[in-house]
C-alpha positions in Angstrom: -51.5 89.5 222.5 -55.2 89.4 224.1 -55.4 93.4 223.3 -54.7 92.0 219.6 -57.4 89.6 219.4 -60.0 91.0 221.3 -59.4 94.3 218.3 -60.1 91.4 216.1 -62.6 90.4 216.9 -64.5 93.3 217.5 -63.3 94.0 213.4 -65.1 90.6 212.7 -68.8 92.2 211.8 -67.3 94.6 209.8 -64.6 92.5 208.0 -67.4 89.9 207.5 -70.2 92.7 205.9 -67.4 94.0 203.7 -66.8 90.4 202.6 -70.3 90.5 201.3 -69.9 93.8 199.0 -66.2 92.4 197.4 -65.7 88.3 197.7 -67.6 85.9 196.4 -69.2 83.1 198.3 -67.1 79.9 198.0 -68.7 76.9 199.9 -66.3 73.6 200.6 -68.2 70.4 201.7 -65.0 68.3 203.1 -62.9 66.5 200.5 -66.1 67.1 197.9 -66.9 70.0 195.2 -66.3 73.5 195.9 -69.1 75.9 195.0 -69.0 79.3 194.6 -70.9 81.8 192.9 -70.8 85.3 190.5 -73.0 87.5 190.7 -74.3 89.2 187.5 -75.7 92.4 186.3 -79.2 92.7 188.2 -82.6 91.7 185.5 -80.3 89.7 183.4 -81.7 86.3 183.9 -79.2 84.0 183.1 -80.3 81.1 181.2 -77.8 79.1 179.6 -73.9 78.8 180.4 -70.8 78.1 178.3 -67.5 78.3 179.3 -64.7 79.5 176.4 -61.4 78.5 175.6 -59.8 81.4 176.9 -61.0 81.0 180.4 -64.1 83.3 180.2 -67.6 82.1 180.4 -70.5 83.4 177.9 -74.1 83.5 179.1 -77.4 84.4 177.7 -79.0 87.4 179.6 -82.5 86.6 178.3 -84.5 89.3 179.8 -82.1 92.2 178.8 -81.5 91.0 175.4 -77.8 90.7 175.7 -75.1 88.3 175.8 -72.7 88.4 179.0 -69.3 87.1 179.6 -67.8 87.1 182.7 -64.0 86.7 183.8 -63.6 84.6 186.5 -60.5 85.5 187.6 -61.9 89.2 188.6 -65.5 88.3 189.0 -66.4 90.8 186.3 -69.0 91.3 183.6 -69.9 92.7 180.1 -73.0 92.3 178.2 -73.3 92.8 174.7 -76.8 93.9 173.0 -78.2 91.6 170.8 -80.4 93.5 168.9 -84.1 94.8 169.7 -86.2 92.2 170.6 -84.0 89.4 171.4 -84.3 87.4 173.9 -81.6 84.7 174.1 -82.2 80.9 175.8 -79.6 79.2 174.7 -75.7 79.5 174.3 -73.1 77.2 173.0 -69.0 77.7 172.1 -68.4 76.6 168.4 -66.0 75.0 167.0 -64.6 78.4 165.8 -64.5 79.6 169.2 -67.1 81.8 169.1 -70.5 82.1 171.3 -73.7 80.9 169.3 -77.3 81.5 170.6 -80.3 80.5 169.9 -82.6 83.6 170.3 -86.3 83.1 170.5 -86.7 86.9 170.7 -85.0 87.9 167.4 -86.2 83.9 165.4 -83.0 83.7 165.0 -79.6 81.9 165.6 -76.8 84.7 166.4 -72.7 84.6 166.2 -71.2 87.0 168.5 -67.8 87.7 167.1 -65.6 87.1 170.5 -63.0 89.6 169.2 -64.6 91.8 167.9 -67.6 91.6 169.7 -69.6 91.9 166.0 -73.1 90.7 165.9 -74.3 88.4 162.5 -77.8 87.4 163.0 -79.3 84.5 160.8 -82.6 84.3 160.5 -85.1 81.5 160.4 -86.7 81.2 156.7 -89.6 83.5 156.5 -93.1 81.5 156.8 -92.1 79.2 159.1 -93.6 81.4 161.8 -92.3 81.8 165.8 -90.3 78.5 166.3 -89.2 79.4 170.3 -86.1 78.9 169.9 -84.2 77.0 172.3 -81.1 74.9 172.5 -77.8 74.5 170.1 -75.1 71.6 169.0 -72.4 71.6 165.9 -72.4 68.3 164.5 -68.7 66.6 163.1 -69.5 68.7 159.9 -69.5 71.7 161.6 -73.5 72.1 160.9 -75.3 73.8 164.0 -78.3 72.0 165.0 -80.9 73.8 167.0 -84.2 73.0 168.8 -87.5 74.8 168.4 -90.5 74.0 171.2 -92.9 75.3 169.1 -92.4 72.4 167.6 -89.5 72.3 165.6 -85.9 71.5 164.8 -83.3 72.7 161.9 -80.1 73.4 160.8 -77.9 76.1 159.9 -74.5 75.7 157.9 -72.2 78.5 158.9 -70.3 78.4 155.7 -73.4 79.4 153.7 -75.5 80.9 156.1 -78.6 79.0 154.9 -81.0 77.9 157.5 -83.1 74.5 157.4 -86.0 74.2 159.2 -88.3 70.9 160.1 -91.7 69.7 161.9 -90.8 67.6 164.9 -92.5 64.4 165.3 -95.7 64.8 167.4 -95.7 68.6 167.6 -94.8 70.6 170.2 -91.4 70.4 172.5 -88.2 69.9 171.2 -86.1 71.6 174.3 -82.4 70.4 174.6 -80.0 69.0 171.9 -76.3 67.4 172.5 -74.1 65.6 169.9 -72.9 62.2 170.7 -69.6 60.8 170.1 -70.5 58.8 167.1 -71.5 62.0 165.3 -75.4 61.5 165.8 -77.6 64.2 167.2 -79.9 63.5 169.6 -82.6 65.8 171.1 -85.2 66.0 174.2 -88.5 66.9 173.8 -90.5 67.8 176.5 -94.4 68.2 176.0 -93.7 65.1 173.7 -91.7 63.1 176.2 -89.6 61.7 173.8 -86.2 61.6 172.2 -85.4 62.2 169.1 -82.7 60.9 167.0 -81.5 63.3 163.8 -80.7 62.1 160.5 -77.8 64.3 159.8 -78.1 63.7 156.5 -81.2 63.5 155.5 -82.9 66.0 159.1 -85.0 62.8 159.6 -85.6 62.0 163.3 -86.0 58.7 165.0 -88.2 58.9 168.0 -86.9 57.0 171.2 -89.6 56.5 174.0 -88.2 56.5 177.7 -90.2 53.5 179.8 -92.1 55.7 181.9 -95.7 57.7 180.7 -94.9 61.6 179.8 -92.3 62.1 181.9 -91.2 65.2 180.4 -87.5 64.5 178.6 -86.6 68.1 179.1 -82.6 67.8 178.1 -80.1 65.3 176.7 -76.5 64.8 177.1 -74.0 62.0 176.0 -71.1 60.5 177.5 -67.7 59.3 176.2 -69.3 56.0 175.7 -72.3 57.1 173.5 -74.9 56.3 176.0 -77.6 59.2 176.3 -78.7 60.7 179.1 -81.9 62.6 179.6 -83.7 64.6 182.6 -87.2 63.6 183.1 -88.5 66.6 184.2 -92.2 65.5 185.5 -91.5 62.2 186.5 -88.5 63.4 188.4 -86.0 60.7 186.7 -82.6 60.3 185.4 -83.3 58.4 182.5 -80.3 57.1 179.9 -80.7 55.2 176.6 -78.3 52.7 175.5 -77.9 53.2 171.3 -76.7 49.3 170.7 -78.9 47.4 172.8 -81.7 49.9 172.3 -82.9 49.9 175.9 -83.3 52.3 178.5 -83.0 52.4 182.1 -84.4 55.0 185.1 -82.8 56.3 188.2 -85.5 58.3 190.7 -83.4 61.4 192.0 -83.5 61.5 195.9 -85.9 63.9 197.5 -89.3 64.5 198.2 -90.1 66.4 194.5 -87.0 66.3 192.4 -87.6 68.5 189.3 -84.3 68.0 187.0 -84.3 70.1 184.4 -80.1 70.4 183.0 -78.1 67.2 181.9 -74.7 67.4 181.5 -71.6 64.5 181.4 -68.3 65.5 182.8 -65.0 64.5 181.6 -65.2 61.5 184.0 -68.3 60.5 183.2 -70.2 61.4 185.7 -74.1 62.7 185.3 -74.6 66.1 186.5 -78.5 67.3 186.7 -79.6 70.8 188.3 -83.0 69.9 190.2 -85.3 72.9 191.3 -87.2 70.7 193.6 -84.3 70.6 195.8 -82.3 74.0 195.0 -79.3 71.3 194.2 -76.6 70.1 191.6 -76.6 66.5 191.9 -74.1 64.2 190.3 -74.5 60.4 189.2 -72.4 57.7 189.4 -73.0 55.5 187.0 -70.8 52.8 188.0 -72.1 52.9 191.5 -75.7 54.1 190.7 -75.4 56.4 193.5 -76.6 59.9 193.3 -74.7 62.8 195.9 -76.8 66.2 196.1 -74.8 69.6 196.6 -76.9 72.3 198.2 -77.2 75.5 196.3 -75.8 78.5 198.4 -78.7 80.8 197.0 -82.2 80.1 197.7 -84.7 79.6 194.3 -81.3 79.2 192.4 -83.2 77.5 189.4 -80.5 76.6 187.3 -81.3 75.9 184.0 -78.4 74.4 182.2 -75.1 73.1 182.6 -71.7 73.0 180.5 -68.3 72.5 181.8 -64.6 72.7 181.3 -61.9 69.5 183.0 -62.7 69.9 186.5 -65.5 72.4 186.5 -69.2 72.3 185.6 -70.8 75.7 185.1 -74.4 76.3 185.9 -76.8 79.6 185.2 -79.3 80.9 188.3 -82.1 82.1 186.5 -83.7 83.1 189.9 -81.0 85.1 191.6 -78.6 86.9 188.9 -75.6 84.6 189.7 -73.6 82.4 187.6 -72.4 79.2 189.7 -69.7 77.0 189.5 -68.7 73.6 190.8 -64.9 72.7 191.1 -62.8 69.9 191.7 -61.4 70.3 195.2 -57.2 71.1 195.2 -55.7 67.5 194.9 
């Protein structure tokens, strides 16, 4: 029995570097969130995240130009070419189950088929000039609304293909864009540290102002209640706005330099935000007001956005080629 174990544990280095090469890292904190990570093709650069129906998760490799999808079950990948040129921020799962991205390489909003894997590219109306595309929502309607930080935002109707595109209020900076439960559309925009708030009918925009001084609204997300939630990204702040008493209210995240850049609301209604300052997912509690910070297993992780499925939230590490996920531990 001792000849057995000591044979173990002279296997441990080996079994351990092999580990490296084939499993992925899966971190448990207690009774909290596991973490684990995917690595992706190296260069990609994964931006944005969105999990599918079918189980498999679309991302935007924006430096090669392609869209990826990985299978979680297997841990494997394949990219699809986008066309010359592109290079894809955003990425979003319609309602016809299908990836759309907003492509600030190719001016464009592109429908990957996820069958077929056919590309349909629709372009943004000639004159309007480079628009940096940068962040997508479907209204009730079924109308894609999209975010340009050049300073723009527009629309594209599916059914028609016909693109509509707008000046933002005070220039430069719309970034992220989320749909609320009531049907509005709200979006963040950064260099004008504002939010706005769509006309769906008409594309005019309403522009909320959180309390504090350029603080950098960088993205937006709602939760089941229809209160709007917004990372600050230079002041470091959660900030939420409250649609019927039209008031607002700020939460500094914990740390020395919090940097949030992604917002998202999970099914519970808790406030997710990725924060580079701190390499870190950290999750909100509104009903406590508490905040709980989960290490990143990769240094300079910089994740960049956030979507999730019941019991998941998905992040992309721009810095280090991985795709990350955050689960509910088994009950």
């Amino acid at each position: 029995m001792l000849l057995k174990r000591q044979r173990n544990l002279r296997l441990l280095p080996i079994l351990l570097s092999l580990g490296s090469l084939f499993l992925l890292p899966v971190i448990s904190r207690g009774a909290g969130p596991l973490i684990r990570e995917y690595p992706v093709p190296s260069g990609s650069h994964p931006h944005d995240v969105a999990p599918s129906r079918d189980g498999s998760v679309w991302y935007t490799a924006q430096h090669r130009g392609e869209l990826g999808r990985l299978d979680p079950e297997t841990g494997e990948t394949r990219h699809i070419p986008l066309g010359r040129g592109s290079s894809p921020h955003g990425v979003i799962v319609g309602p016809d189950g299908a990836p759309w991205i907003t492509d600030s390489g190719l001016n464009a909003i592109v429908r990957v088929d996820p069958g077929t894997e056919e590309v349909k590219v629709f372009p943004l109306p000639e004159g309007r000039g480079y628009a940096n595309l940068n962040t997508a929502t479907f209204d009730r309607k079924g109308i894609l609304w999209f975010t340009g930080q050049s300073g723009v935002y527009g629309r594209l109707d599916p059914r028609t293909g016909k693109v509509d595109v707008y000046d933002a209020p005070k220039g430069r900076g719309p970034y992220g864009i989320a749909s609320s439960p009531d049907g509005r559309v709200y979006f963040a925009s950064l260099a004008g540290s504002y939010v706005g708030r769509i006309n769906t009918e008409t594309g005019s925009v309403t522009v909320l102002t959180p309390p504090t001084r350029n603080q950098g609204a960088r993205r937006v997300w709602p939760d089941s209640k229809g209160l709007i939630w917004v990372s600050e990204w230079n002041a470091g702040r959660l900030g939420m706005y409250d649609p019927v008493s039209d008031k607002w209210r700020e939460w500094p995240l914990p740390g020395k330099n919090p940097k949030p850049y992604a917002v998202y609301v999970d099914g519970r209604d808790k406030v997710w935000l990725t924060d580079f300052g701190d390499n870190a997912l950290v999750r909100f509690d509104p009903e406590k007001e508490t905040f709980e910070a989960f290490r990143l297993p990769s240094p300079g992780a910089r994740v960049r956005q956030l979507l999730g499925n019941p019991g998941e939230v998905w992040g992309a590490e721009s810095g280090t080629d991985k795709l990350v996920v955050v689960r509910d531990p088994p009950s």
